[in-house]
C-alpha positions as CSV (number, residue, x, y, z in Angstrom):
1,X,-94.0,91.9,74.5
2,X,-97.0,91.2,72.1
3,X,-98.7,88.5,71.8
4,X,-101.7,87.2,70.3
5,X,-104.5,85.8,73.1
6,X,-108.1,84.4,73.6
7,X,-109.8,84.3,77.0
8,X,-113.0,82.5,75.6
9,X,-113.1,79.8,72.4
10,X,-114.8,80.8,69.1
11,X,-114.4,82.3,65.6
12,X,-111.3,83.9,65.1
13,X,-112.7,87.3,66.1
14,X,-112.1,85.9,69.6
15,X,-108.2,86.8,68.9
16,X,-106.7,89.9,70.2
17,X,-103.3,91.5,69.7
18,X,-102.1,92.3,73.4
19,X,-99.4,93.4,75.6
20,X,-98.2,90.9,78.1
21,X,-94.9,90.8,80.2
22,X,-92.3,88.8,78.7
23,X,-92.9,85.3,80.5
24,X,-90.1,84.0,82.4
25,X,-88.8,80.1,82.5
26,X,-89.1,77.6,85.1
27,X,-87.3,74.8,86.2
28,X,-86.3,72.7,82.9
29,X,-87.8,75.5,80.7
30,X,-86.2,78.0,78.2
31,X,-87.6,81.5,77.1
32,X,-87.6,81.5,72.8
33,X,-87.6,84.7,71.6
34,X,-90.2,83.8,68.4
35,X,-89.0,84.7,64.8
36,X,-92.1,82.8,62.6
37,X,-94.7,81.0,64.6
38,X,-96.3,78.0,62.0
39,X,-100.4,77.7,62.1
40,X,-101.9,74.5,61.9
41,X,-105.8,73.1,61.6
42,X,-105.1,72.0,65.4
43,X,-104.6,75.9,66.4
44,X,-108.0,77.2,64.9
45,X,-109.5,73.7,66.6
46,X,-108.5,74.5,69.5
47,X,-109.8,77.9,69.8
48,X,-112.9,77.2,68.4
49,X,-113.4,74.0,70.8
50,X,-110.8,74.8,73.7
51,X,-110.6,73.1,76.3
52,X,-108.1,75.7,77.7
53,X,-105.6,75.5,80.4
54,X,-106.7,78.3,82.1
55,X,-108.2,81.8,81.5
56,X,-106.5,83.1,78.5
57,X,-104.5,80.8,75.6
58,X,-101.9,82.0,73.3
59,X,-102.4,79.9,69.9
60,X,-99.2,78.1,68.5
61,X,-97.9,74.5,68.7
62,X,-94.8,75.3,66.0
63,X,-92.3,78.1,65.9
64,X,-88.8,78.8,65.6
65,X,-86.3,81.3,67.3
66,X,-83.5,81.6,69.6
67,X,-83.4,81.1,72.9
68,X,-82.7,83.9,75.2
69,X,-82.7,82.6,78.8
70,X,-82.7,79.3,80.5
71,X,-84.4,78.2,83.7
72,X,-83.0,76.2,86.7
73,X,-81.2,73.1,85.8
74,X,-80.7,74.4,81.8
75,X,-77.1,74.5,80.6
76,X,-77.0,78.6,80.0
77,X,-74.4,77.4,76.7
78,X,-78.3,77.2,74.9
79,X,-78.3,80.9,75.6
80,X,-78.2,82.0,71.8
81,X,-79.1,78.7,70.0
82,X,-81.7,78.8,67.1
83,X,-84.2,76.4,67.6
84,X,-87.4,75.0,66.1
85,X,-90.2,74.5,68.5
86,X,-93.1,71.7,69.0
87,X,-96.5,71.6,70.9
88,X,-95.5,74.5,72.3
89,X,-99.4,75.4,73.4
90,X,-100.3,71.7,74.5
91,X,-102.0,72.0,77.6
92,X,-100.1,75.0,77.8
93,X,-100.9,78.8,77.8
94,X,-97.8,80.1,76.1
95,X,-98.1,79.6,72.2
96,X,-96.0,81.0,70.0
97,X,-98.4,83.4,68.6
98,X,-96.1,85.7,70.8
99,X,-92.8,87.8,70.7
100,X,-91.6,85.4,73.3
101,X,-92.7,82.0,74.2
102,X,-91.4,79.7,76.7
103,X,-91.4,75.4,76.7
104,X,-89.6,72.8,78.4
105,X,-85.9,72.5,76.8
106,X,-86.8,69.2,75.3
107,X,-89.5,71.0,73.2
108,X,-86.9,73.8,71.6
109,X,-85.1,71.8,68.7
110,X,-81.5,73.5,67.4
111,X,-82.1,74.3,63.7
112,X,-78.6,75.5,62.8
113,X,-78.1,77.4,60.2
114,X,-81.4,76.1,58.6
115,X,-84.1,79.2,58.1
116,X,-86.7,80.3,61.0
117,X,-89.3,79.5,58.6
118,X,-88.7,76.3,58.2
119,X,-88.4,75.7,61.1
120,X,-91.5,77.0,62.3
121,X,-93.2,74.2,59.6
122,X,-91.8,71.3,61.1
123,X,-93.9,70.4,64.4
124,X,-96.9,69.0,64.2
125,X,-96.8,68.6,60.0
126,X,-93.3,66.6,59.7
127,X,-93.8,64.9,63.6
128,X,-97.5,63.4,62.1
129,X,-96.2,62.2,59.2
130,X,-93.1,60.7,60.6
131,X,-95.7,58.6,62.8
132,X,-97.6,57.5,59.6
133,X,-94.5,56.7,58.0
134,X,-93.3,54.3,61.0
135,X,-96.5,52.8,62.3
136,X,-96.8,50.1,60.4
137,X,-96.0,46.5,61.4
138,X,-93.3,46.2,59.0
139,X,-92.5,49.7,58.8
140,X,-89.2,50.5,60.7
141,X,-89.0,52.5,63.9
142,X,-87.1,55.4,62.5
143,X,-86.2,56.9,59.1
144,X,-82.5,57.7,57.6
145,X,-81.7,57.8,54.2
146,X,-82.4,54.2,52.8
147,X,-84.8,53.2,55.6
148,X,-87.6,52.7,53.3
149,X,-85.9,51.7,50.2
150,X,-88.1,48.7,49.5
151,X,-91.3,50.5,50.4
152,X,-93.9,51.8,48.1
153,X,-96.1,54.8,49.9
154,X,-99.4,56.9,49.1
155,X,-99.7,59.7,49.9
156,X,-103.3,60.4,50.0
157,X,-103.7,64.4,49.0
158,X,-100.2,65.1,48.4
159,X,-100.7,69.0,48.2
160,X,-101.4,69.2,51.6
161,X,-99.2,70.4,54.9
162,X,-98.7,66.7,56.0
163,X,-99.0,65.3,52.7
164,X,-96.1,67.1,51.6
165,X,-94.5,66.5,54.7
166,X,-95.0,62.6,54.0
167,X,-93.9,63.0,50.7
168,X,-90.5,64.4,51.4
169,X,-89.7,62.2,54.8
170,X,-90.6,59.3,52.4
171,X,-88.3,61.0,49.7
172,X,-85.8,61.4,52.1
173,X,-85.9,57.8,53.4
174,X,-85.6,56.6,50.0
175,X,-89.1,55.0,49.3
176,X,-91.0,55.1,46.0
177,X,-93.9,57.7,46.8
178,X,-97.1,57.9,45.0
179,X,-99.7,61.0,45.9
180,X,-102.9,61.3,45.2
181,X,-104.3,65.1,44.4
182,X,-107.4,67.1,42.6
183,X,-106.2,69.2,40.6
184,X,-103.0,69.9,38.2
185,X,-101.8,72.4,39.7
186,X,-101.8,70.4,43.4
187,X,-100.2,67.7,40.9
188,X,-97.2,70.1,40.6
189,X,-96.8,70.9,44.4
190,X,-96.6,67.2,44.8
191,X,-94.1,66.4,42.2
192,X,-92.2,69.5,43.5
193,X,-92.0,67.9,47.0
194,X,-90.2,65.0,45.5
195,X,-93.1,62.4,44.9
196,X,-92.0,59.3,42.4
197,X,-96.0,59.6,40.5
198,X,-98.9,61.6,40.7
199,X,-102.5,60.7,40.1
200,X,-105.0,63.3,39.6
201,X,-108.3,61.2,41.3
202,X,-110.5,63.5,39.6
203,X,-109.8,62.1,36.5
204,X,-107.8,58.8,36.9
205,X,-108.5,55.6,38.6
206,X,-106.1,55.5,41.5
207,X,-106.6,51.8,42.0
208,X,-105.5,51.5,38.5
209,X,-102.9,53.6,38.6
210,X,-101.1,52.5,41.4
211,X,-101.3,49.0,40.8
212,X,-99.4,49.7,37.6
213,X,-96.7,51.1,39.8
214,X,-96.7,48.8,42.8
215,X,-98.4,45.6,41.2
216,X,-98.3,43.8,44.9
217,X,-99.8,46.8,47.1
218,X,-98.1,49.9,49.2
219,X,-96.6,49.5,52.1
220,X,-98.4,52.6,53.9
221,X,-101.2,54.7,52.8
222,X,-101.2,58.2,54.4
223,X,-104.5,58.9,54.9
224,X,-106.2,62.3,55.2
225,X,-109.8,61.1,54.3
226,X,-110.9,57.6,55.3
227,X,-114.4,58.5,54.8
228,X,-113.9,59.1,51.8
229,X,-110.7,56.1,50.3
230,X,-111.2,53.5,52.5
231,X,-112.5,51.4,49.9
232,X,-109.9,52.7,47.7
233,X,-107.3,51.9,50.5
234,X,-108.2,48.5,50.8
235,X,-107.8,47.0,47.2
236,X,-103.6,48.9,47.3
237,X,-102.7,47.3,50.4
238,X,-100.2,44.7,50.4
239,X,-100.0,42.1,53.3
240,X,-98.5,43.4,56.2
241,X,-99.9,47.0,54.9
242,X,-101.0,49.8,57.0
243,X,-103.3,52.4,56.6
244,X,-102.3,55.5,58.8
245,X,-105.2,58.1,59.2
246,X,-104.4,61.2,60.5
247,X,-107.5,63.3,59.4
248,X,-111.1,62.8,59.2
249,X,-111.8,65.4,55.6
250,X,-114.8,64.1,54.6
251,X,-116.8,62.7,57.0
252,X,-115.7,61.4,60.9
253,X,-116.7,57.6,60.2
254,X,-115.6,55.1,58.1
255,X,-117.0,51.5,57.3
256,X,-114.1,48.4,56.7
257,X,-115.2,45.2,55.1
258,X,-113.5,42.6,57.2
259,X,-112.3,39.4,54.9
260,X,-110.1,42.0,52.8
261,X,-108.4,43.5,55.9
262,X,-107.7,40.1,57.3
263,X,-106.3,37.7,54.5
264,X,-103.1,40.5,54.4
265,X,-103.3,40.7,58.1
266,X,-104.0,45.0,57.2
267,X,-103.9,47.8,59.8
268,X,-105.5,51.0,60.1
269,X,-103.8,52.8,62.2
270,X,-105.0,55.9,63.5
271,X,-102.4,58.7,64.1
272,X,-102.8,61.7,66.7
273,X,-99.3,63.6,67.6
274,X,-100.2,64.7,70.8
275,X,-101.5,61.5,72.1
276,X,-98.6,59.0,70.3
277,X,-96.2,56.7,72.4
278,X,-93.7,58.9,74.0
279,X,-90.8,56.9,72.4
280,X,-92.4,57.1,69.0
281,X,-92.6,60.7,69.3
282,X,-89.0,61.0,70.8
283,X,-87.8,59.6,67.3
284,X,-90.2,61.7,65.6
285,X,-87.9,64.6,66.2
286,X,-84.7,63.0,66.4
287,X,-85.5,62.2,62.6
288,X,-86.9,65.0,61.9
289,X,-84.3,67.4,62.8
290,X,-81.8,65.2,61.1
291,X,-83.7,65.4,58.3
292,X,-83.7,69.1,58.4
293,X,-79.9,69.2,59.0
294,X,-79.3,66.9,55.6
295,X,-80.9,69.3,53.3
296,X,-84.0,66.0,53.0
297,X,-86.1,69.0,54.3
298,X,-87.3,72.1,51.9
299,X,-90.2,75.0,52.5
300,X,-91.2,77.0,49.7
301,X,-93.2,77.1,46.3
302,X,-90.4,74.9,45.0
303,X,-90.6,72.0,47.6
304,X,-94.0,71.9,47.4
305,X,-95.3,73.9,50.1
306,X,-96.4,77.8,49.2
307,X,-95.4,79.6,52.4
308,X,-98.1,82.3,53.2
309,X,-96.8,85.2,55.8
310,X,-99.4,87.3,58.1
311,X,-97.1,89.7,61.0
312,X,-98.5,89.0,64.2
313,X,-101.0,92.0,64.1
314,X,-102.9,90.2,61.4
315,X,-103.3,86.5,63.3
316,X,-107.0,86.6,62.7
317,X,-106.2,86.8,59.1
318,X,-103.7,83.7,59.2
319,X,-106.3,81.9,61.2
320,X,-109.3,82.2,58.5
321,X,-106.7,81.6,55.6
322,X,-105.5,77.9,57.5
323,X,-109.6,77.4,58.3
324,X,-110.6,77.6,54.5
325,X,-107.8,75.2,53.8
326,X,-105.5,77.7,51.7
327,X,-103.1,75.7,50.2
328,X,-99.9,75.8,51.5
329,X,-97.9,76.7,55.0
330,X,-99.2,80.0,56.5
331,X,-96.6,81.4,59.1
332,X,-96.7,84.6,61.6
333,X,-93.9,86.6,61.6
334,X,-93.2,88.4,64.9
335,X,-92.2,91.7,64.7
336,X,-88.6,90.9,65.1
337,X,-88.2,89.0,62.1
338,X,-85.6,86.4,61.3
């Protein structure tokens, strides 16, 4: 097969296109035969910064494709199923960067008759928001249609992969969504995704703004710069409130003034998919995929959420394009397709 590989972290220079024999699965393992492998920040992260799990990685924690063999213990019946895959490369050596990946059965979603590329968006994007969307004290634990139907969200840079991924879970789980972007044309992706009001913070007072929407505070801010909206943050939360941050854009601390935080008895709660309560996670994708299966779930110019293909021979391209923060969801196609 081909697959993409680094045997030493860096730039994405480091990646090499390379033949490798098809891997086969282990005990409690199945062997996914990769139509579109999803690149996220994490992937060019973690080559730059490693640590690695042994002498060579294959990039890609999201994918989708259908599974061609099983390992002992796997009902063989999954023999054909198209699935979506997550953390595929998590302390792992087989991305899905690759013509053929494998992960343990619990990690290899069925999609149905849902496309392969939006399936391969749906791991770490869709999983982190579903966390920041169910962390909060008086959040609930999962989301269905009507699950936040008294619950006002912000969406803190709604043109971006979780962003828009926060925006349609929210959507889909009936909440009244506000996102915050730079720019009008990010102010369409966001409306496209489903979001209830947009505010351009370039050239609005978001504090303003939102008040006028949700005059006693949001429920849950989603929270891509801290650094930067903290103080914003803290004036739109209502008691109870919970500020979920999932990325540090714009700096890697943030300063809290104390009395503000407390009278509403505030959280900020800091979200990191690979590290979250196993049970949270567990959820995640249970929700996830039954979001998928509703239709709540869209990829595409039109949801939101530009899709930006590379084939597998041009991964160092797709790299450089998610490091410089395209806008958008840039996917690998393998070279047997969907």
């Amino acid at each position: 097969m081909k697959a993409i590989v680094y045997e030493r972290t860096g730039d994405a220079s480091v990646l090499q296109l390379l033949d490798r024999p098809v891997p086969e699965p282990g005990p409690g393992e199945v062997l996914v035969r990769v139509a579109v492998s999803g690149v996220n920040p994490t992937d060019w992260k973690a080559r730059r910064q490693g640590p690695m799990p042994g002498d060579w990685q294959t990039p890609g924690q999201d994918g989708a494709g259908v599974i061609e063999a099983v390992g002992e213990g796997v009902d063989r019946e999954l023999i054909g199923e198209r699935v979506w895959l997550w953390e595929a490369a998590w302390q792992r050596p087989w991305g899905t960067a690759a013509e053929y990946t494998v992960v343990p059965v619990r990690q290899a979603v069925p999609l149905g008759d849902a496309s392969f590329d939006l399936g391969a968006c749906l791991g770490i994007p869709f999983l982190t928001a579903h966390r920041c969307l169910t962390a909060g004290e008086y959040t609930p634990d999962r989301l269905h249609a009507g699950a936040l139907s008294d619950h006002t969200v912000l969406v803190q840079g709604g043109a971006g992969a979780v962003g828009n991924a926060a925006i349609q879970l929210a959507r889909w789980a009936d909440a009244c969504v506000v996102a915050t972007v730079s720019s009008p044309e990010k102010a369409q992706l966001a409306a496209a995704a489903g979001a209830s009001f947009v505010v351009n913070y370039r050239e609005q007072d978001v504090v303003e703004e939102v008040r006028k929407i949700a005059p006693d505070g949001v429920h849950t801010v989603v929270e891509v710069s801290a650094a930067r909206n903290a103080a914003v943050d803290v004036q739109l939360l209502r008691r109870g409130g919970a500020v979920c941050v999932y990325a540090d854009d714009g700096g890697d601390e943030v300063t809290l003034p104390i009395r503000p935080l407390m009278a509403p008895n505030a959280r900020f709660q800091f979200v990191l998919v690979y590290t979250e309560p196993k049970a949270a996670k567990a959820q995640a994708v249970v929700d996830v995929a039954a979001a998928a299966a509703q239709g709540g779930i869209r990829v595409g110019e039109d949801a939101g959420l530009p899709l930006h293909r590379h084939p597998l021979s041009a991964a160092v391209a797709a790299h450089r394009a998610v490091e410089n923060s395209v806008v958008g969801k840039v996917l690998i196609t393998t070279s047997e397709g969907e």
